[in-house]
N, C-alpha and C positions, 0 to 999 in steps of 0.2 A: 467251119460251122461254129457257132457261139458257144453252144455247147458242151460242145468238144474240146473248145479252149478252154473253158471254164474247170474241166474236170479234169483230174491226175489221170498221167496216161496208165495207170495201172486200172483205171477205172473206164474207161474208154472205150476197152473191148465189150464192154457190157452192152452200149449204146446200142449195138447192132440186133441183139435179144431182142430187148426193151422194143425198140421198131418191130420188130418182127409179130411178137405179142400183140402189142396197138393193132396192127392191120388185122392178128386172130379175132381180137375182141371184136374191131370195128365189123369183120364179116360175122361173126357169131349173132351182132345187134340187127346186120341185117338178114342173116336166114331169120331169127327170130319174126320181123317186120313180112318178112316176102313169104314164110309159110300163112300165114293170115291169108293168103289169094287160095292155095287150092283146100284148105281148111275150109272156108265160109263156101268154096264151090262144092266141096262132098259134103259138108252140113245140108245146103239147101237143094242136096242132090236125090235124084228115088230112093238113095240106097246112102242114108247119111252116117252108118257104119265106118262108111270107106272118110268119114275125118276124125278115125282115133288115131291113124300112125301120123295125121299131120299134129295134132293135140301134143301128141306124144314127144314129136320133133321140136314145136315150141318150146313146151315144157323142158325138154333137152338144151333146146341152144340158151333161156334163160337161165338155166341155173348155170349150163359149162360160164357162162358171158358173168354171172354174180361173180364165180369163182377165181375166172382168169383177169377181173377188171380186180377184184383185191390185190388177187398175188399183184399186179402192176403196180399197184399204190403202196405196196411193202416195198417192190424195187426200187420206187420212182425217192420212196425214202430214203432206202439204203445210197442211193445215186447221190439225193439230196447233202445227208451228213457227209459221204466221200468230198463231196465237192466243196461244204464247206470249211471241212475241218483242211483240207487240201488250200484252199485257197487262202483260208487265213495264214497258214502259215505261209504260204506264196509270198501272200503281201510284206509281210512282216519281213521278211529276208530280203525281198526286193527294194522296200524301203532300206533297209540297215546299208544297201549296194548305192544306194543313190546318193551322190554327192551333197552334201548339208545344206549346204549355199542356194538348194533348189526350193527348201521349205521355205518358202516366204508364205504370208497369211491365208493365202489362195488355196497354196498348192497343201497345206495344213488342213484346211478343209477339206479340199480335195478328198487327203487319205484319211480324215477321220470317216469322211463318208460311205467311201469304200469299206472300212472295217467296220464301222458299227454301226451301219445302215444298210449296205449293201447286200452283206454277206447272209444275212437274218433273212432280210427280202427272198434272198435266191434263194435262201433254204425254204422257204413260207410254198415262195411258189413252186418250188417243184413237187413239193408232198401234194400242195393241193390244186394247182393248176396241169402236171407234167399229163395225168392221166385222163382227164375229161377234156382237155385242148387237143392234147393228140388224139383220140378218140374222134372226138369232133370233127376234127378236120380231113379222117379218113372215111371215115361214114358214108357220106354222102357218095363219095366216088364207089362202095363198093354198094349201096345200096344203087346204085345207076347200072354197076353190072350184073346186079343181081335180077335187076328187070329186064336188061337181053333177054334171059332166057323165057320171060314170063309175058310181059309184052312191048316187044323191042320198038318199035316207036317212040315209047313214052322213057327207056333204057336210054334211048340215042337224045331225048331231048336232056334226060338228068345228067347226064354226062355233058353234054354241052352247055347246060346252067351251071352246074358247078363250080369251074373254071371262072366264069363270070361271075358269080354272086363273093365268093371269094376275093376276085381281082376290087370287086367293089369295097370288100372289106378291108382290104389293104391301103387302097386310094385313100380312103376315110381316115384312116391309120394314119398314112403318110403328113393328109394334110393337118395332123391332127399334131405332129410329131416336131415339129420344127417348133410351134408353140409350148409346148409343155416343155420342150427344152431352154426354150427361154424363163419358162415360169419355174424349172427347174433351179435353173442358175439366181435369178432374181431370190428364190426361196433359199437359198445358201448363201446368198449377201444380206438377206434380211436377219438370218440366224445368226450372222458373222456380227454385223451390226448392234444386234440383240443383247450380247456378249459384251460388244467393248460397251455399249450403251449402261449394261447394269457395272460393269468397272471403273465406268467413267463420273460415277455417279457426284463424288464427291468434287469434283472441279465442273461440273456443268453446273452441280447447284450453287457452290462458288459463283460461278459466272452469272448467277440469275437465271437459269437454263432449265425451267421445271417441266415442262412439254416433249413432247417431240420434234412441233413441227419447228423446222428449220435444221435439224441433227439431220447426219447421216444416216440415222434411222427410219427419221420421217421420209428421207427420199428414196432409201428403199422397201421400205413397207407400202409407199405408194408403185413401186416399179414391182413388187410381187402383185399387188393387186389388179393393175393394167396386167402383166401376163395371166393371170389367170382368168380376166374378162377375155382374153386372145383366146385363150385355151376353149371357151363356153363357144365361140364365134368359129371357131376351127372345128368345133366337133359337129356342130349344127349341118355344114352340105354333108361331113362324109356318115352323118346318121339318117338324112334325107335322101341321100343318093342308094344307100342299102336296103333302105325300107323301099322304095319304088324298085329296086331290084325284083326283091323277096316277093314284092304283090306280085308283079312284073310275069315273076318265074310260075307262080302257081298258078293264075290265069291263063298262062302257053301248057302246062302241064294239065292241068283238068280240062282244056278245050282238046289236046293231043287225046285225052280220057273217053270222051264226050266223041269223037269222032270213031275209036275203036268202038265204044259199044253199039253206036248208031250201026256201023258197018255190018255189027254180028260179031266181031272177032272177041268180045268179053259179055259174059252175061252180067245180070242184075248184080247175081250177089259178087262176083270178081271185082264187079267195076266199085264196088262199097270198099271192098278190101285195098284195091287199088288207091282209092281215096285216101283211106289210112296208111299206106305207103308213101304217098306224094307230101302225107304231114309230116310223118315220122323222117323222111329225107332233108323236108324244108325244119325238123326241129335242129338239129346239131348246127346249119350255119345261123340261128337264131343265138342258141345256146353261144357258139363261140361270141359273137357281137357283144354279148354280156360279158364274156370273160376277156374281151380287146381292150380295156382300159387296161386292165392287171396282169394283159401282156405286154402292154406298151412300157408298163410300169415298169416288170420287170427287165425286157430289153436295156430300157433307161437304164438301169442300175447295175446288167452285167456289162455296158457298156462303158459305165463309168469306173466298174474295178477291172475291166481291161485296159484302160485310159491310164492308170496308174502305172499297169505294169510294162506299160508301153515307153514309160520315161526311161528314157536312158541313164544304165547303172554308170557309176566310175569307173572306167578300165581297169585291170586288175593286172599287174603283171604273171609272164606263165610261171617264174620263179622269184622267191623275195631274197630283197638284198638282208646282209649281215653291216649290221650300223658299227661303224667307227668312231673316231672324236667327234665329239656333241659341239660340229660349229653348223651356223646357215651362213651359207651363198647364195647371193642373189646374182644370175647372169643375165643382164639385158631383156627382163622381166616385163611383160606390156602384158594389160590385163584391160577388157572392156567387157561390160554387162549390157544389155537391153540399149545398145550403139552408143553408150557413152563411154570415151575413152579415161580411164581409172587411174591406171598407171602408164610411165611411159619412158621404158627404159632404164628401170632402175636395175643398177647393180653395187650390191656393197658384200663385206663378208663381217659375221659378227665370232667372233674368235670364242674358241671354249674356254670355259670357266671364268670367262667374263660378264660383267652386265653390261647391257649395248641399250641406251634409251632410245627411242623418235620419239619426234616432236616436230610438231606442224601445228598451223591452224586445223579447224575443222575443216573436216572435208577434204584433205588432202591426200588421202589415202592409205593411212596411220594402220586403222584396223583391221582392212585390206590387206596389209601386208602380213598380217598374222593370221588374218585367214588362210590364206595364201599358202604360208607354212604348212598350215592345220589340215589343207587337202579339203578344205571345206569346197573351195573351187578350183578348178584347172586353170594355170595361165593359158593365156590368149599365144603369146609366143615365148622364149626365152626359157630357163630353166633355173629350179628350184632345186639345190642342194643342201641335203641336210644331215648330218654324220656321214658324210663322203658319198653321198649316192643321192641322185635325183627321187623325190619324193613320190615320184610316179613309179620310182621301182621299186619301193616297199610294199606288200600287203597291209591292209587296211590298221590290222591289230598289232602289225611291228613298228607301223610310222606312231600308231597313238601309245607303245608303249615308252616311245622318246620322249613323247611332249606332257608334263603339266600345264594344265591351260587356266587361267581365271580371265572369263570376255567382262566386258564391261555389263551387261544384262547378265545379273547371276538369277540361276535355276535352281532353286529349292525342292524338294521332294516331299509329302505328306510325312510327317515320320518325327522322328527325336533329332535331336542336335547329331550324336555319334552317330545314330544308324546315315546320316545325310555326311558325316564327314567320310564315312568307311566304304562311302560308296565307290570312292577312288580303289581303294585295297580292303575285299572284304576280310579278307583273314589277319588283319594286323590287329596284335595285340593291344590291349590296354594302355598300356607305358608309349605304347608311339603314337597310339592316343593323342594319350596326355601333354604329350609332348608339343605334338604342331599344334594343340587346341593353346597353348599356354603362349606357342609362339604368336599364334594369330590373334592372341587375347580371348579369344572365345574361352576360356573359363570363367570369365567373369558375364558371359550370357547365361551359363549356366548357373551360377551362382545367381542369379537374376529369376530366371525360370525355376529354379529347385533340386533339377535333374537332367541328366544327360536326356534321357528319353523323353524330355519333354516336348509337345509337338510343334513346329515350327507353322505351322497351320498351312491351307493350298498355297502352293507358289511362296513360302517363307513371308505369309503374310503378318505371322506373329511378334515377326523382327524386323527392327527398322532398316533402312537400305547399307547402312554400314555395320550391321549386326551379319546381315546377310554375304556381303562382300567378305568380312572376318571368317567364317562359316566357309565360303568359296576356298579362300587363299589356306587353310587349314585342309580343305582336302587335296588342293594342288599342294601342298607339301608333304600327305601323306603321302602320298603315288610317289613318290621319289626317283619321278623320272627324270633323265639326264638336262632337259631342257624345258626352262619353264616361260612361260609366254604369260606377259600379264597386261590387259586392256584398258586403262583405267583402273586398276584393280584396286587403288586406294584414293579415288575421289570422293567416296563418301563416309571418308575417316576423319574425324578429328585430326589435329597437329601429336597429342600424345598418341594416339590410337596408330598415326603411320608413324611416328618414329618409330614405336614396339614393334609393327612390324617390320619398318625396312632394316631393324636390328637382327629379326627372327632371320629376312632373306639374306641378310649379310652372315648369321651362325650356321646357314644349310648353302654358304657358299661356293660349293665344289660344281656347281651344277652351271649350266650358262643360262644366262638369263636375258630375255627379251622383252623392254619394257617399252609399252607407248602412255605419255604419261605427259600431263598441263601444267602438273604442281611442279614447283622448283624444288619444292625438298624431296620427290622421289628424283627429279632430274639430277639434282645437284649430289646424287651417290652413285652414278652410273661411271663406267670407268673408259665409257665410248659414247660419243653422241652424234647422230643421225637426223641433218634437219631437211625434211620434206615438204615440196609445195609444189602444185598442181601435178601430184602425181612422179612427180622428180625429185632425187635426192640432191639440194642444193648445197650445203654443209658439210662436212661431219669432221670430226676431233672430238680430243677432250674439252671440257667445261672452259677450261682457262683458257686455251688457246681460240676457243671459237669467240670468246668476249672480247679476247686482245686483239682479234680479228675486225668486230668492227662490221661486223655482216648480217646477214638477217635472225643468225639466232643472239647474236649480242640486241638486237631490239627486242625481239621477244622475251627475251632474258631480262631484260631494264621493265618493258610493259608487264610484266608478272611481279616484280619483285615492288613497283610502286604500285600496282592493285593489291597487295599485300596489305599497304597503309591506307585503303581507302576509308572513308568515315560517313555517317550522313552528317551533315550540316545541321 
C-alpha cells in the first residue's frame, strides 16, 4: 500500500487506528442520515412524542461524528508531519547511497522534485484530503447497510451502486492518469528548460536569439501545452461517464423508492426521509469526484518520491577495507554507459608519490577514468585498485578520505572564499589556510574582493572560471588527502597563474597525483605519462622517451607545442 511505504515503520501501526476511526465516523454520518426515517415517522405519527429519543440520537451521533472527524484530522496530521519529516530524511540518505554518475540533469530534477515538491504536497494532502477522502469513500457502503435494516430493497440497490459508481470514478481517473503524466513530465522539462534558458541568456543574445521560438524552450513550452490540452480531452469521458453514472444511480434508487411506498411497505413521511438518505449516500461519491483531481495529484507525487527511492543505491561492502600505499591499479577495466562502449580494457598502475598524467584527445575516456577512481560509477567488468584494495571494498567516506578531487566543472557554494575552501576540512586552522590559499594563488582573489568572506555569489559566479578553478585546487590541498585527482584542473589559468600552481603541487609533493591534462606545461611536469584513444591505453613512459618514440603522443606533443605559436594574420 502507498501509504504505508510512504511512512516510517514506527508510524505504520497507527494506520490500522486511523482505519478503524474512518469507518466509526463514516457509520456515526450514517446513523446521523438513517435516524431521519423513524424521526419524521414518530413526528408525523398520533403520538409524535415517540421522535424525541430519535432527536436525541441525531443530536447524539452529530456531535460524537464533529468530535471523532477532528480527533482524525489531528491524526491524519500527526501521520502527515511523521511521514514527512521521515521521508525527507529517506531521501536525503538515499540519494548520499546513489552513485554520482546517476545525477545527470534528469535524474536532478528528478530529486529536486521529490524534495521540494513532493514532500510539501504529501504533507498538504494528508492534513487536508486523508480525512474527508476516506470518509467519503466509506460512507456510502455503510450508509447501503444501514438501509438493510430500514428498507432493504433500496439497502441491496446502494450497495450494488456503490461498487459501480466508484469503479466509474476510477476509470475516469485512469483514463485521466496516463495524460497528466505526460503533462507531468512535459512540465519538468519546461522548468528544466526555463532554467538553462534564463543562464543562457548572455550567448542566445550573442547569437541574435531574443524569442523563444526556435529554443529548446519554445519546443517545450509547446510540448507542456499539448499535454495539458490531452489532460482537458482525457478528463471529459471519465467526468461524463460519472455524471451518467450518478443520474443513472439515483433514478434506479427513487424508482426502487417509488415501488416500496406504492406497495405500502414506507409511508408518506419515511419515503421524504428515505429521499434524503438516497441524497446524503449519493453526496460523498459527489464530494470525492471533487477531491480526484488532488488525489491523482497526490498519487502523482508519492509516486514520484518512491521512484527515487527505487534507484538503486551503490553496494556497500559488509566490512571496509584499511588503505595502504596511495597507488591506482587499473585491471582490464571496460566501462559502458546508455550501450556505448567508454573503455575497453585498460590496465595500467600509477605508483605512489608520483604524478601519472593522461592525455588523449577529446572524448577518449580521460575523465572517465577518474570517475572511475572517484566510485562515481561501477566498472562494467575488471577491477579498480586503489591503496591495495578494490574500491568496491571501501565504505563510501574511507574511499573519499583518499582522494582530493578538482573535476574540470568546479562547484562553488554561496558563501565567502574560506568558508568555500574549508569545506574540504572544516576544522583547519588559519595558517593552513593561508597556506594552500597562497599555493593556489587565491590570495590574490582576495586581495581583489577585500576579504576572505567575501561572497562568491551562486555557483562562484563572482569569479571568473580560473578564479574558481584556484578556489577548487586550494581546497583539494586542504583535505590533504593521499591522492589527488585533477581534471583539467588548470585550463583556465594563465601561463604565470599554472606555473604558481604546478610549483604549489610540486611543494605538497608527498601525495600521488593523478592528472588528465591538454596543456603541455602541466604535462611536461608529470613523472609518468599515459596516452589514451578510443578508450585504450596506447602509450605510456616518460615525456622523453615517448617523443623519441615517434608515436602518437610525440604528434600530439609537436600539435600542442606549434599551437602554442599560433597568431592571427
Amino acid at each position: 500500500m502507498i501509504i504505508s511505504a510512504l511512512l516510517p515503520p514506527e508510524a505504520r501501526p497507527r494506520l490500522a487506528p486511523f482505519a478503524v476511526l474512518v469507518i466509526v465516523a463514516a457509520a456515526l454520518r450514517a446513523t446521523s442520515a438513517l435516524a431521519l426515517v423513524p424521526l419524521l415517522g414518530a413526528l408525523f405519527s398520533p403520538v409524535p412524542q415517540g421522535a424525541l429519543p430519535w432527536l436525541g440520537l441525531l443530536a447524539a451521533g452529530v456531535a460524537a461524528g464533529w468530535a471523532l472527524e477532528r480527533f482524525l484530522v489531528i491524526r491524519a496530521f500527526d501521520l502527515g508531519f511523521a511521514m514527512m519529516t521521515s521521508m525527507n530524511a529517506r531521501l536525503v540518505d538515499h540519494l548520499l547511497a546513489v552513485p554520482v554518475g546517476w545525477f545527470g540533469a534528469e535524474q536532478q530534477a528528478q530529486a529536486k522534485r521529490a524534495l521540494a515538491g513532493a514532500m510539501p504536497e504529501l504533507f498538504a494532502s494528508s492534513v487536508n484530503l486523508a480525512t474527508q477522502a476516506s470518509i467519503a469513500a466509506t460512507l456510502p457502503f455503510t450508509i447501503g447497510i444501514g438501509l438493510l435494516f430500514v428498507a432493504w430493497p433500496l439497502g441491496l440497490a446502494a450497495l450494488a451502486a456503490a461498487p459501480l459508481l466508484l469503479g466509474a470514478l476510477l476509470l475516469g481517473g485512469r483514463l485521466m492518469r496516463r495524460a497528466e503524466a505526460d503533462f507531468a513530465a512535459a512540465s519538468g522539462e519546461a522548468a528544466a528548460r526555463t532554467e538553462e534558458f534564463a543562464h543562457a541568456q548572455l550567448v542566445l543574445r550573442a547569437a541574435g536569439r531574443t524569442g523563444m521560438e526556435g529554443t529548446p524552450l519554445g519546443a517545450a513550452i509547446d510540448a507542456q501545452k499539448a499535454g495539458g490540452l490531452r489532460v482537458l480531452w482525457f478528463t471529459l469521458p471519465g467526468t461524463l461517464l460519472f455524471s451518467l453514472a450518478m443520474q443513472g444511480t439515483l433514478v434506479a434508487m427513487v424508482a426502487v423508492l417509488a415501488l416500496l411506498y406504492l406497495d405500502g411497505t414506507v409511508d408518506a413521511a419515511r419515503t421524504v426521509a428515505l429521499i434524503v438518505v438516497v441524497l446524503r449516500f449519493l453526496e460523498p461519491l459527489n464530494t470525492l469526484s471533487e477531491l480526484f483531481p488532488a488525489l491523482e495529484s497526490t498519487h502523482a507525487a508519492a509516486g514520484r518520491t518512491l521512484a527515487v527511492l527505487d534507484v538503486p543505491a551503490q553496494p556497500v561492502p559488509a566490512r571496509d577495507s584499511t588503505p595502504g600505499t596511495p597507488e591506482i591499479e587499473f585491471r582490464d577495466v571496460h566501462f559502458h554507459a546508455n550501450g556505448t562502449h567508454i573503455l575497453d580494457g585498460v590496465t595500467f598502475t600509477a605508483p605512489a608519490g608520483k604524478t601519472t598524467a593522461l592525455v588523449g584527445p577529446s572524448g577518449s575516456g580521460k575523465s572517465t577514468i577518474l570517475s572511475l577512481i572517484a566510485r562515481l560509477h561501477d566498472v562494467s567488468t575488471g577491477e579498480i585498485r586503489l591503496a591495495g584494495h578494490d574500491v568496491r571494498a571501501y565504505e563510501p567516506a574511507t574511499l573519499m578520505d583518499q582522494l582530493s578531487i578538482v573535476f574540470q566543472n568546479v562547484q562553488l557554494f554561496e558563501g565567502g572564499i574560506a568558508e568555500n575552501i574549508r569545506l574540504a576540512r572544516p576544522g583547519a586552522g588559519n595558517a593552513a589556510l593561508r597556506e594552500v590559499a597562497a599555493a593556489a594563488c587565491v590570495d590574490e582573489i582576495v586581495e581583489r574582493l577585500g576579504s576572505w568572506d567575501a561572497p562568491v555569489g551562486e555557483g562562484g559566479n563572482n569569479l571568473s572560471g580560473g578564479e574558481r578553478q584556484r578556489v577548487s585546487i586550494a581546497r583539494a590541498l586542504l583535505k590533504n588527502a593521499p591522492i589527488l585527482l585533477l581534471d583539467e584542473a588548470t585550463s583556465g589559468l594563465d601561463t604565470l597563474n599554472e606555473v604558481a600552481i604546478a610549483t604549489a603541487l610540486a611543494r605538497f609533493g608527498h601525495r600521488t597525483a593523478f592528472i588528465v591534462a591538454h596543456r603541455i606545461e602541466t604535462i611536461a611536469r608529470a613523472d609518468h605519462i599515459f596516452f589514451i584513444e578510443h578508450g585504450r591505453i596506447v602509450e605510456s613512459g616518460d615525456r622523453n622517451d615517448l617523443i623519441a618514440a615517434g608515436g602518437r603522443f610525440a604528434a600530439y606533443w609537436n600539435s600542442r607545442r606549434q599551437a602554442k605559436d599560433w597568431t592571427l594574420a
